[in-house]
Each structure stands twice: as C-alpha cells, then as structure tokens.
LOSE-638260 format. One record per atom (N, C-alpha, C): residue in three letters; y, x, z. Coordinates in steps of 0.1 Angstrom, whole numbers, plus 5000, padded with zeros to 4 digits. Layout:
N
ALAYXZ;...
This chain:
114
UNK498850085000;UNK500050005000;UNK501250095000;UNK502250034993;UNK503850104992;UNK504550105000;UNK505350185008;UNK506150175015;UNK507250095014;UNK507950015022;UNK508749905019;UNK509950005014;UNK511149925004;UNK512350005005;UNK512949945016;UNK514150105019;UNK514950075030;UNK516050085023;UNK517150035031;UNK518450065028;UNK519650105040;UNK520550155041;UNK521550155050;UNK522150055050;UNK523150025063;UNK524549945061;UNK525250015069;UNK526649975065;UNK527950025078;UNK529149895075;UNK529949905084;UNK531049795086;UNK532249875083;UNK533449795085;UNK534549885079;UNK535549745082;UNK536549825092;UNK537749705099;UNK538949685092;UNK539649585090;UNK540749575082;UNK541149495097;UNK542549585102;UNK542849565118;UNK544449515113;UNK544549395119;UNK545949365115;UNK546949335130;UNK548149315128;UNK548949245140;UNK549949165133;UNK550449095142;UNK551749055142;UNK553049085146;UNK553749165135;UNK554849195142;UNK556649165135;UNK557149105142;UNK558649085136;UNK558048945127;UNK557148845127;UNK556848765121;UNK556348835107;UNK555848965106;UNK555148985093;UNK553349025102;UNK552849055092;UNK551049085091;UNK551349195088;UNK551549355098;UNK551049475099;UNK549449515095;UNK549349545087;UNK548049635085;UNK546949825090;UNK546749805099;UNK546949945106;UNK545950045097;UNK546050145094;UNK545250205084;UNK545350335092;UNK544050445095;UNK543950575096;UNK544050695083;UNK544750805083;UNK544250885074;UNK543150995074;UNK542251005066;UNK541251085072;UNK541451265070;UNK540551335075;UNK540751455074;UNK539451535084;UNK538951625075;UNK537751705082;UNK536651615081;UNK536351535070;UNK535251425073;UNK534351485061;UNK535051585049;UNK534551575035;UNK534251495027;UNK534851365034;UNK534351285022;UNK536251215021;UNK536851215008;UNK538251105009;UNK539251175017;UNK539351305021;UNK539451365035;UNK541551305024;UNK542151325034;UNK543751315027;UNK544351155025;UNK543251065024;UNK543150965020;UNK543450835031;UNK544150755029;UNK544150645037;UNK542650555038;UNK542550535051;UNK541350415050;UNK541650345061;UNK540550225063;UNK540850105069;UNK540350195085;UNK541050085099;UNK541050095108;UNK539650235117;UNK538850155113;UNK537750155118;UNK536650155110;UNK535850245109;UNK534050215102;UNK532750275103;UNK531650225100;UNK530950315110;UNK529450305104;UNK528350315103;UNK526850305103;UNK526750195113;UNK525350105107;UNK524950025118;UNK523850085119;UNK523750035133;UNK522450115142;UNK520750045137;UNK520250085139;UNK518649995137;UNK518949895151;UNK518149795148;UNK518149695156;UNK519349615158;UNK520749675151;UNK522049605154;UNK522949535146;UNK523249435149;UNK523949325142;UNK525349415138;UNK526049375123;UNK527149445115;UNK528249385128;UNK528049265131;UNK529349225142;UNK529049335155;UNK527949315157;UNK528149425173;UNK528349575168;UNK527649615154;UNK528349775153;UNK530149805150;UNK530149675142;UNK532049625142;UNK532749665152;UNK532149595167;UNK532949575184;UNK532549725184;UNK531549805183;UNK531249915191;UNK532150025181;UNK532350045168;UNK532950115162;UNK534850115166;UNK534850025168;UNK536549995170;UNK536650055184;UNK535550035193;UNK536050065210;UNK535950275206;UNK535150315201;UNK534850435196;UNK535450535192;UNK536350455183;UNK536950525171;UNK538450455175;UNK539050335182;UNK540150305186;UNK540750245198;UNK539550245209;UNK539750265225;UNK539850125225;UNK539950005216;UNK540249865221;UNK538949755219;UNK538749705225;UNK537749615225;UNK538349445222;UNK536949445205;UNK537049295203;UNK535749215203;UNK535849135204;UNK534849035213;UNK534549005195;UNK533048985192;UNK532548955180;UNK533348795173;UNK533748715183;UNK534148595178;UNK535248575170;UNK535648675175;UNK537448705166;UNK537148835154;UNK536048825148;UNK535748905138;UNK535448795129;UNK536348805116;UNK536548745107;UNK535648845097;UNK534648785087;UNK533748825079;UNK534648815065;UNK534948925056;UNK535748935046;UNK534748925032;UNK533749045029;UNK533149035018;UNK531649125028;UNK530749125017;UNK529849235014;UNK529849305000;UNK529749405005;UNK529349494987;UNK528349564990;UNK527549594976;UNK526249584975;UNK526949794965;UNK526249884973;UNK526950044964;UNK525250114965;UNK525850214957;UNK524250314955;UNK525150424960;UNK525450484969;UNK525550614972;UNK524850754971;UNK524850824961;UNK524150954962;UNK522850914960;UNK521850784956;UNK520650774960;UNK520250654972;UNK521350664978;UNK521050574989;UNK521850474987;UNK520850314989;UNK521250204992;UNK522350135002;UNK523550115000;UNK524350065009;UNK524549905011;UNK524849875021;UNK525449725020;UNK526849745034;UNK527449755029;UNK529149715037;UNK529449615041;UNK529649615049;UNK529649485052;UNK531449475064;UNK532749385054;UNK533649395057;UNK534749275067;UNK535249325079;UNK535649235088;UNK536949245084;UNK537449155100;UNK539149105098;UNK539549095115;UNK540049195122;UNK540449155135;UNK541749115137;UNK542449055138;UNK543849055145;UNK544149005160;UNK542949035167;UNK542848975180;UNK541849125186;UNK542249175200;UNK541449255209;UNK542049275218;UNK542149315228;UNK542149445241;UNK542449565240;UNK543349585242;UNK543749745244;UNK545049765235;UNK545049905234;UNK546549955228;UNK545450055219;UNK545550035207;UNK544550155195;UNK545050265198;UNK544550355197;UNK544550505195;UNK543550555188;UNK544050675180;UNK543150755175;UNK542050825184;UNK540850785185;UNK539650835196;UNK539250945188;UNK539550995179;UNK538851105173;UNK539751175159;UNK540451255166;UNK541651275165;UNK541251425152;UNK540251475155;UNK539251545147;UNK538951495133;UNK538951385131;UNK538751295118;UNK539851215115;UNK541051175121;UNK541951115114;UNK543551185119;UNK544251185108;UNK545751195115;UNK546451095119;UNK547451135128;UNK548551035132;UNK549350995126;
C-alpha cells in the first residue's frame, strides 16, 4: 500500500484597528528570514502544528510573534489558497482580527523591522 499524501498549512494575519475613524492596517517588514527578506508582509504567520486547528495556530502565532492575545471568535476567515512550494503542498489559510488584548510588538525583532 501507498503512503497517503501529505501536505502543510500555515495561517497569515491581516491585523487591523480603528483609528481617527479610518481601518489602519498593521503590516511587519521582514528581514533575516531568507525568504521576501526587505519586504512588507502581513501582521503575523506561522506553520500549523499537527493536531492544530488554523484558528488556534492563528491565536498562538499573533501571541508569539506580537505579545497580544485573540480569542478565535473574533477571527474573521478571509480566503484559502491552494500553492506548491519548492515541491511542497501548501494550503494558507487567511484571517482578519480587528479585535484582541494587548498593545502588538515586534516579539521577534530578529525577523522583522520597526
């Protein structure tokens, strides 16, 4: 018998607020990552774990990568895309917070600028 195929997923935050009555969009720049390094990208993103739902890797990547905690409810489901990376199967899978706890910061200050 064949081995089943596998594939990866990861999530990826599109982190907004309200501010002055407009929709702020908060975006990190990356750097030291080798991949897009110079490049703007969204909030937060990450690998999901085996055994872990894209919404709980969502809450766990943002508390990680930007010190604030959002409760899965207020994660708004945007798209999925279906990519072949290098050989490997992806599925993305993209949120929408404008609701959490805390004040963001860069948690990994090694991989994005200010």
């Amino acid at each position: 018998m064949s081995e089943r195929f596998k594939c990866c997923s990861a999530v990826m935050l599109l982190l907004t607020r309200e501010k002055e009555n407009n929709e702020e969009i908060l975006f990190q720049k990356r750097k030291n990552t080798g991949f897009c390094d110079g490049f703007y990208d969204l909030s937060a993103s990450g690998h999901v774990d085996a055994n872990e739902s894209m919404k709980h890797a969502m809450c766990r990547e943002a508390k990680e990568e930007l010190n604030i905690d959002i409760k899965e409810e207020n994660l708004e489901f945007v798209c999925m895309i279906h990519k072949n990376s290098n050989g490997c199967i992806y599925y993305n899978g993209y949120f929408k917070a404008n609701k959490w706890s805390g004040e963001p910061i860069i948690n990994e200050p090694q991989k994005m600028k200010n």
